[in-house]
FIGUMI-83255 format. One record per residue (C-alpha): residue in one letter; x, y, z. Coordinates in steps of 0.2 Angstrom, whole numbers, padded with zeros to 4 digits, always signed. Example, Ala and Ser with C-alpha at 12.3 -4.5 7.8 and 13.67 -1.06 7.14 Angstrom:
% FIGUMI-83255
a+0062-0022+0039
s+0068-0005+0036
END
This chain:
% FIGUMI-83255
x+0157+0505+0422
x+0173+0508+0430
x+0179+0522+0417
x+0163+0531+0421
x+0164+0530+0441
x+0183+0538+0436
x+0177+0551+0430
x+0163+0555+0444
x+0176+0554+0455
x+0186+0566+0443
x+0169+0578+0444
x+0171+0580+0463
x+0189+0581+0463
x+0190+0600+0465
x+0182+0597+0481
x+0196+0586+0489
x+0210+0594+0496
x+0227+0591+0485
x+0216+0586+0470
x+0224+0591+0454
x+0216+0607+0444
x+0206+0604+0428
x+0219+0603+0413
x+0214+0616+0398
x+0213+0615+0379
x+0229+0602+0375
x+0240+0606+0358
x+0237+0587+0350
x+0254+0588+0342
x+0263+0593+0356
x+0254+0579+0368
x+0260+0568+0356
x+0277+0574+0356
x+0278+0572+0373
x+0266+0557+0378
x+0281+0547+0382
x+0287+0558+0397
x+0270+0563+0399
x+0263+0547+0403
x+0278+0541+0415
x+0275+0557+0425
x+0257+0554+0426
x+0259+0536+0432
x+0274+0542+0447
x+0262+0558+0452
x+0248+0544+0452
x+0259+0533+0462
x+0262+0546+0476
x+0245+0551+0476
x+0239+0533+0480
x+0254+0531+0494
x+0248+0548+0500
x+0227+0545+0502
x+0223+0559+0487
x+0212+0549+0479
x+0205+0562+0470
x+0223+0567+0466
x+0228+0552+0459
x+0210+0549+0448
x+0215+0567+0439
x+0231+0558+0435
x+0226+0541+0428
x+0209+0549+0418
x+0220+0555+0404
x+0231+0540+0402
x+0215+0528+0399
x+0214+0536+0382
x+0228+0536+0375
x+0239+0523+0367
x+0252+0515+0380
x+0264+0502+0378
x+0262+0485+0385
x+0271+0490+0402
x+0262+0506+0401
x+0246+0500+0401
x+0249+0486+0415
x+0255+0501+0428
x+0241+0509+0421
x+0227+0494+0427
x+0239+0491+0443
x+0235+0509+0449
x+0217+0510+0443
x+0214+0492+0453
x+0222+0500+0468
x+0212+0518+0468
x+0197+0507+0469
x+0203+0493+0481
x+0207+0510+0494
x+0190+0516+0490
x+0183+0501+0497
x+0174+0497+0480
x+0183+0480+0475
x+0167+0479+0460
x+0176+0494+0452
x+0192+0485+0453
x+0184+0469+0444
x+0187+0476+0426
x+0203+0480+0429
x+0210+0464+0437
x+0202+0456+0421
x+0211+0464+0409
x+0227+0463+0419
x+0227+0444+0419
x+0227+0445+0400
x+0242+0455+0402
x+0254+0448+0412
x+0263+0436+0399
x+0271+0455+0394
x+0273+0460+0412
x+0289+0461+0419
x+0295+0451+0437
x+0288+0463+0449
x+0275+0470+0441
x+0267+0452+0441
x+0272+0452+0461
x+0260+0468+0461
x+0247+0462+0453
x+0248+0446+0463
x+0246+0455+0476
x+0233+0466+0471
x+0222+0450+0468
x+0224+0444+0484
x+0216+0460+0492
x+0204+0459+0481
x+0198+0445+0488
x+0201+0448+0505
x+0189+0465+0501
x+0175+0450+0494
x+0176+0440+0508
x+0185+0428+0497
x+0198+0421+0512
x+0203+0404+0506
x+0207+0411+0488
x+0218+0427+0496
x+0228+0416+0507
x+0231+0404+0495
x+0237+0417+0481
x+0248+0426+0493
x+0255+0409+0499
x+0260+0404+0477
x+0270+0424+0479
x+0277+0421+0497
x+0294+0415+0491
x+0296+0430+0480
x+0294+0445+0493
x+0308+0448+0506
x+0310+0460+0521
x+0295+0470+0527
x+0283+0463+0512
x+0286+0446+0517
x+0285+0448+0536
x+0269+0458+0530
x+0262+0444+0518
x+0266+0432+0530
x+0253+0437+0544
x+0241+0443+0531
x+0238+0424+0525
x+0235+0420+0544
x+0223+0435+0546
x+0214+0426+0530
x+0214+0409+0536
x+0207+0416+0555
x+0191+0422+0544
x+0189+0406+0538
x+0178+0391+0549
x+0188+0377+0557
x+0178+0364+0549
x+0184+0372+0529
x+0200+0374+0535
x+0200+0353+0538
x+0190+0353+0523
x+0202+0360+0512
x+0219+0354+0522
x+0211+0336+0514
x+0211+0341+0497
x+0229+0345+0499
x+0236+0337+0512
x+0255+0335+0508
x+0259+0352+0500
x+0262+0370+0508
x+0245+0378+0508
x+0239+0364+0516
x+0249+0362+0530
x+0244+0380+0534
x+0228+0374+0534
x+0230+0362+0543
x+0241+0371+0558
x+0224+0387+0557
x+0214+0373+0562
x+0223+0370+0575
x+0222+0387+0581
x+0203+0388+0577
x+0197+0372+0586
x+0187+0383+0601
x+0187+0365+0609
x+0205+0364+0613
x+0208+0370+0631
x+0226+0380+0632
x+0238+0364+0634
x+0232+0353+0620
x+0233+0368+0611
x+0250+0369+0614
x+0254+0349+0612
x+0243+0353+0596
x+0255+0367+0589
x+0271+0358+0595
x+0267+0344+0586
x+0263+0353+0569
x+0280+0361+0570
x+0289+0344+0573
x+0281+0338+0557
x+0285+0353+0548
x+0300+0359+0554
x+0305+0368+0537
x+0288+0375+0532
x+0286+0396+0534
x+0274+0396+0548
x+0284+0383+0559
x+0301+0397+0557
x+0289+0410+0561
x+0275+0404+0571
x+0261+0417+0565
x+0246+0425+0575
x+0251+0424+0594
x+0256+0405+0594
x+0273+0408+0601
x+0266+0414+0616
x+0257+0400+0620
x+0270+0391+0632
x+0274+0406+0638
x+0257+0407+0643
x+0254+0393+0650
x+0271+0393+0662
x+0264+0411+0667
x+0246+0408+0672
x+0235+0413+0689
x+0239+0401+0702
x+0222+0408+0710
x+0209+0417+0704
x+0191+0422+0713
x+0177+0422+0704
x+0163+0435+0710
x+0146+0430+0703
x+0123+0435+0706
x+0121+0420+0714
x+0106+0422+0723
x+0093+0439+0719
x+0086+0444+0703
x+0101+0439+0692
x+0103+0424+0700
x+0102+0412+0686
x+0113+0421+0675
x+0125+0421+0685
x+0123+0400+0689
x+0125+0398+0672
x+0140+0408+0669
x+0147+0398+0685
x+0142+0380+0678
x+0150+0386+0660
x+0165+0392+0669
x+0169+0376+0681
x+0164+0365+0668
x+0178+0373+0657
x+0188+0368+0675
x+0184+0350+0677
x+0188+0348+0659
x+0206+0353+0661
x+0208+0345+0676
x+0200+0328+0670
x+0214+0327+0657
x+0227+0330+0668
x+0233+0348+0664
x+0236+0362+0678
x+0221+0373+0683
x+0220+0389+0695
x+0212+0385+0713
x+0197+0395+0710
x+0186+0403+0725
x+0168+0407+0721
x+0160+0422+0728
x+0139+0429+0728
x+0142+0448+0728
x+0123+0447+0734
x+0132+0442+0751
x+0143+0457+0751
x+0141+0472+0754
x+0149+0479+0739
x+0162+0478+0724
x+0175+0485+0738
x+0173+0470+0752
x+0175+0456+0739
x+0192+0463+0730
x+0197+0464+0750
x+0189+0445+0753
x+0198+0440+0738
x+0214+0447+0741
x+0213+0438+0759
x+0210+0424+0753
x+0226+0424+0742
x+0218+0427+0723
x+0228+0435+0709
x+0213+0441+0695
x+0195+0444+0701
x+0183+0438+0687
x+0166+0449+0687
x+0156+0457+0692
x+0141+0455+0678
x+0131+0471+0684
x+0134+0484+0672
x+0131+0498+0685
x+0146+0489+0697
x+0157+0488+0679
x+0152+0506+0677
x+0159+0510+0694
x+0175+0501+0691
x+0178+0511+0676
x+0178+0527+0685
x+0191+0522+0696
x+0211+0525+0695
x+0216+0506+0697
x+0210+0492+0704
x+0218+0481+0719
x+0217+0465+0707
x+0217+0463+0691
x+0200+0461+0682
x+0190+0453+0669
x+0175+0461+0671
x+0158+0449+0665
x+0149+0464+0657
x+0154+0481+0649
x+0152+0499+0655
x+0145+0512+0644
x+0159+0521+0634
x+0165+0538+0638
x+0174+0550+0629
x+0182+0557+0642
x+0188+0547+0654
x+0201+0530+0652
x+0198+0515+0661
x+0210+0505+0675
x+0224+0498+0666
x+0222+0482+0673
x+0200+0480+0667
x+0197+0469+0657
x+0178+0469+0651
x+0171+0452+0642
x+0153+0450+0637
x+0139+0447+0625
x+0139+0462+0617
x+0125+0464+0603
x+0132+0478+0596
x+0149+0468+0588
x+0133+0456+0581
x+0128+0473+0571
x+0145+0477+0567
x+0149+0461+0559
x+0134+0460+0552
x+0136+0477+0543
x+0154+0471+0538
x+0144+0452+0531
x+0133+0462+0521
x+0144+0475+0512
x+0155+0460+0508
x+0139+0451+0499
x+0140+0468+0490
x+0124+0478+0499
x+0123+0495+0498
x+0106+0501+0503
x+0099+0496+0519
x+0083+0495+0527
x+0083+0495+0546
x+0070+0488+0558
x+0074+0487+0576
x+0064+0487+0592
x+0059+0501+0602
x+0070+0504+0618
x+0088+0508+0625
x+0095+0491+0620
x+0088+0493+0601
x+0095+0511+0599
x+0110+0505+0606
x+0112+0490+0591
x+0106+0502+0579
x+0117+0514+0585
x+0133+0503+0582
x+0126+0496+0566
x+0122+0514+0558
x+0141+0520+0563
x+0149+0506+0559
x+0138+0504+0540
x+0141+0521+0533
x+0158+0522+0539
x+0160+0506+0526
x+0150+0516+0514
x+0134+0512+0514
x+0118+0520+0515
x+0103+0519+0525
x+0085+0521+0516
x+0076+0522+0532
x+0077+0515+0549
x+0060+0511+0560
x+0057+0507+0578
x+0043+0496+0581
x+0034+0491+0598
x+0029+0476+0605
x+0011+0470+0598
x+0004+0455+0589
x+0003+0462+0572
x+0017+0468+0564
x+0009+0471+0546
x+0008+0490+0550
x+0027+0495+0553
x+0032+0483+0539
x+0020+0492+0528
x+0028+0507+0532
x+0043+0504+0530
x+0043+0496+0515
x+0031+0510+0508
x+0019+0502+0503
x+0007+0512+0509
x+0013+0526+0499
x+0011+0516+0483
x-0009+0513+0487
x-0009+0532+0492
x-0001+0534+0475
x-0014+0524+0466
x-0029+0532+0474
x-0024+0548+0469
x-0022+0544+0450
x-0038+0538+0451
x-0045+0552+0456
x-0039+0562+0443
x-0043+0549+0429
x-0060+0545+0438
x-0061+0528+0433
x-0056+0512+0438
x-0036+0508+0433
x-0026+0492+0434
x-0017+0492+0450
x-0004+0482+0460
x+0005+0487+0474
x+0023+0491+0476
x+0037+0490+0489
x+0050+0504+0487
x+0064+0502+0475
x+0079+0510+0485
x+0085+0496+0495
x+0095+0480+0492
x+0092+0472+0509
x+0085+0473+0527
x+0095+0475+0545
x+0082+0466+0557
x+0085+0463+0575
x+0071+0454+0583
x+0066+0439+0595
x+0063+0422+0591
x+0043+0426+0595
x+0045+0442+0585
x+0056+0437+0571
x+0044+0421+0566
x+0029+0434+0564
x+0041+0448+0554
x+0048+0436+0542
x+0032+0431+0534
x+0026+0449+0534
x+0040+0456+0524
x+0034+0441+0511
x+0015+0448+0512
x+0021+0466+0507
x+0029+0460+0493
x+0051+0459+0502
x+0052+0440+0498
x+0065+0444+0489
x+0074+0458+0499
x+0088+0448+0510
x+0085+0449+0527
x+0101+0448+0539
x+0100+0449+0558
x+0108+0447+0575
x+0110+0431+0586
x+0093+0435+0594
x+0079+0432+0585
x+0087+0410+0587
x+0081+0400+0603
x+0098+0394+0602
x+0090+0376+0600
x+0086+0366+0583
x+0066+0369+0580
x+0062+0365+0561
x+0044+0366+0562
x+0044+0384+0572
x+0059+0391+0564
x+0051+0387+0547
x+0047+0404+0544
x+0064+0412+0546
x+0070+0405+0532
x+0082+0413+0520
x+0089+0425+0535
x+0108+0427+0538
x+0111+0430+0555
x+0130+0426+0565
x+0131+0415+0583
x+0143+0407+0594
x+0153+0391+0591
x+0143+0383+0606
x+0127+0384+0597
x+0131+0379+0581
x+0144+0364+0580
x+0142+0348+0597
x+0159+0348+0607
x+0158+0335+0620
x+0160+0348+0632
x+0143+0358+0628
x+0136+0338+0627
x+0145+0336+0645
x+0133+0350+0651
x+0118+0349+0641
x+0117+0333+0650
x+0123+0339+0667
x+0108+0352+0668
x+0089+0346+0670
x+0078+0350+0656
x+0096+0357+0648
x+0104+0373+0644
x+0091+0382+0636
x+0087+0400+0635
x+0104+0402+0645
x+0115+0392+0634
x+0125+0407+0628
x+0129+0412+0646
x+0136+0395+0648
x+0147+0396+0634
x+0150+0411+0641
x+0158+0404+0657
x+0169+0393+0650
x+0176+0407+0639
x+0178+0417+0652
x+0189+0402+0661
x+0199+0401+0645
x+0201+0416+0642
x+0209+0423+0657
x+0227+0416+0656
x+0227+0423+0637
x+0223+0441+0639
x+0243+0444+0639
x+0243+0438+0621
x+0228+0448+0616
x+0237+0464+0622
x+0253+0462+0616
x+0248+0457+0599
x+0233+0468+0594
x+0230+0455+0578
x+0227+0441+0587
x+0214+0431+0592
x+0207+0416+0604
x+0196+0404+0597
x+0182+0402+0610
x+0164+0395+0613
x+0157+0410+0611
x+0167+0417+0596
x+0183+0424+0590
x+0188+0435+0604
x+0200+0450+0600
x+0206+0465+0612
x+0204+0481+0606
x+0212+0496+0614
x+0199+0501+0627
x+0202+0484+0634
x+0185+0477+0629
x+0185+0459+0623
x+0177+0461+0605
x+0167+0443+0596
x+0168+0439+0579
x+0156+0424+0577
x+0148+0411+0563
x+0139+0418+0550
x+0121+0407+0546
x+0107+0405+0537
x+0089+0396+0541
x+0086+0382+0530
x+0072+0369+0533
x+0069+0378+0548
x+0086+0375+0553
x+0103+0386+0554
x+0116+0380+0543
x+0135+0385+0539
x+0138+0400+0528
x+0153+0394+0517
x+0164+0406+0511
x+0166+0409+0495
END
């Protein structure tokens, strides 16, 4: 399989830019003559093809050296360069045969071609969402790589561990608790326990270097963690937080507040330092401008909000801004125009649920998506995201359909699906044969899962409908929405089988989110991600420096793995799921 994709990636070569020109008749007895100095040549032009992004180049190069006799070396350089064309092609199934027969090789391979092949597993897994096993491979070649390939290494076995959930990081840290892997296990959990507020995380860290004072991580504290004193000594003193408190968003923005000042009480209940915090309802003021002067006043370092997207919008347009901000929303994107240096914009974006899902399902080794979304700016913005984001990866989309709002949903899943087409097909054949013919109807075949992004109400209805149109075996993945965010076997029964990704605070207790469950009559509900949202946005605050200065890293909150990227917008990574018994349960990874 992977000889013959070498050679359709030879067949467009002549398309690429700095591809190598189809070679002519060869003389046999001069090629074998000169195989030797042939076949080194080939492998360095490979090389520098590779290091250069030629892929078609660096194909040409290696096509001719899979046929012919090599030495034991040979061959390995060989399979180490066809492994990597693949890996940088993003097509790690192509790699597979590769990898395979390298491993039988490497009792011939010399010292470093091992290191490279080491290596070249660890990315493999990494490019199958195989975490655990990348980190653990690059961790058995960590003391043989030096300089820039160790610092490299090094953070790419934290990156590893970060994709990985805090409660398999403890899981594994158990199976090996007293050797090396294990206590970088056991220091990522650390720094993935989105219950920690900033100071025990500290304590937390501080402690694990004391008891590991010789181990690689605790020389050279990975991900950000270095910072964290740092940030903790350097906090706001006082921050005002402007919020809807009253008018048609008023209840979002109560809950973002109770999230936020339970976050509070928590930190001050233990004992460690918090900011004096001075709410504000920007229903009360006249606009954006009077509360940065209210706050300013009142003595407050960073402004957090405003959640209107129009007011975020406005902010955006500006120069800079008299505090710094961590805005509650996001402002549409624009080409044109930069941002204040001192916005920051955090929110519950359903377009990073697309993109991660996009990222989930090429991992699982999709390819060909169907796409069903609903009608309306916020679905066209999802699809939007997802669609970029999934053919930039690779993939392809077999069709995309809006649907509205309606009780039966039979007729768009038909379509979709084609199945229509197959009964339209059969009628016509019988025509022609004018007698009755053995029929049974068909979804189309050009697809190897579906993109859905519904509500709860929705989704329950959709589900079953793909099954009665003949999908009950095309996966199904989805965003966040289509759960309630509370645990209902018997109505959720029927979204069985989908994979869909949500926050921390729905999916494991804390006693913090079981401090405010309780605190609220009838309990979080419907809102229950904009509480989480709240008390993110408390912990978040004080650690936007980290998230600037090191663009890897990441804070482990209620709402996610939040990340900064270069607009300034906080980006969420969360947990991916799937509905069994009517209930979502952890995705481990493989």
């Amino acid at each position: 399989m992977a000889r013959a994709s070498l050679w359709l990636l030879l067949a467009g070569c002549a398309a690429l830019s700095g591809c190598a020109s189809k070679p002519g008749p060869v003389d046999t007895a001069a090629t074998i003559a000169g195989d030797q100095q042939g076949t080194a040549s080939l492998l360095q032009q490979a090389r520098r093809a590779l290091d250069a992004g030629e892929f078609g180049n660096a194909a040409a190069q290696l096509q001719p050296l899979g046929e012919r006799n090599l030495s034991a070396r040979e061959r390995i350089d060989f399979l180490l360069l066809s492994a990597e064309l693949y890996l940088m092609l993003q097509e790690p199934d192509l790699s597979a045969p590769y990898l395979t027969e390298l491993n039988d090789l490497l009792p011939q391979a010399s010292s470093a071609q091992e290191i490279q092949a080491s290596l070249l597993k660890a990315r493999w897994y990494e490019a199958t969402g195989q975490y655990l096993a990348a980190a653990r491979e690059r961790d058995f070649q960590a003391p043989l790589l030096s300089g820039d390939a160790a610092k490299t290494n090094h953070e790419r076995i934290w990156q590893n561990l970060m994709l990985m959930p805090e409660a398999e990081l403890l899981e594994w840290a158990e199976r090996s608790p007293d050797t090396q892997f294990g206590h970088w296990l056991q220091l990522a959990a650390v720094a993935r326990n989105s219950r920690l507020t900033l100071d025990e995380q500290v304590a937390a860290v501080s402690q694990w270097q004391q008891q590991h004072n010789r181990h690689p991580a605790a020389l050279s504290l990975p991900g950000g963690l270095a910072m964290l004193q740092e940030i903790a000594n350097e906090r706001p003193q006082q921050v005002a937080l402007l919020l809807p408190l009253s008018g048609p968003l008023e209840k979002t923005g109560r809950a973002i507040r109770d999230g936020f000042m339970a976050a509070y009480y928590e930190s001050l209940n233990k004992g460690f330092p918090v900011p004096r915090v001075r709410i504000y309802d920007n229903q009360q003021l006249a606009d954006v401008n009077a509360a940065y002067a209210q706050a300013q006043f009142d003595g407050a370092e960073w402004l957090i909000g405003p959640v209107n997207k129009l007011q975020v919008q406005a902010l955006q347009q500006r120069d800079s801004l008299p505090l710094p901000t961590l805005a509650l929303n996001y402002g549409d994107r624009t080409d044109n125009e930069s941002s204040p240096a001192n916005l920051y914009q955090y929110g519950l974006a359903a377009e990073d649920e697309a993109v991660q899902i996009a990222e989930k399902a090429w991992a699982d080794g999709k390819r060909r998506a169907l796409v069903l979304v609903p009608q309306g700016d916020w679905g066209e913005r999802i699809y939007n995201a997802f669609r970029e984001h999934w053919l930039a990866l690779g993939g392809d989309i077999s069709e995309q359909r809006y649907y509205p709002n309606r009780q039966d949903y039979n007729p768009d899943v038909r379509a979709l699906l084609n199945v229509d087409e197959s009964q339209r097909r059969y009628q016509a054949v019988r025509r022609l044969l004018r007698q009755s013919t053995e029929f049974e109807p068909r979804r189309r075949q050009d697809a190897d899962w579906i993109f859905m992004v519904a509500l709860p109400q929705q989704a329950r209805q959709i589900k079953p409908t793909l099954a009665f149109n003949f999908a009950a075996d095309l996966p199904v993945y989805a965003t966040s929405h289509l759960y309630t965010g509370e645990p209902n076997s018997a109505r959720d029964r029927d979204l069985n089988g989908i994979q869909f990704c949500d926050m921390p605070w729905l999916l494991q207790s804390g006693s913090l989110q079981e401090t405010v469950e309780k605190a609220i009559p009838g309990g979080q509900g419907s809102y229950a991600r904009l509480y989480a949202m709240g008390v993110d946005a408390f912990r978040l605050l004080p650690r936007l420096k980290q998230l600037e200065v090191l663009p890897h890293s990441q804070v482990f909150g209620s709402t996610g793995a939040l990340m900064l990227n270069a607009e300034r917008r906080i980006v969420r990574r969360t947990e991916c799921t799937v509905f069994e018994n009517g209930r979502p349960v952890r995705i481990a990874n493989r």
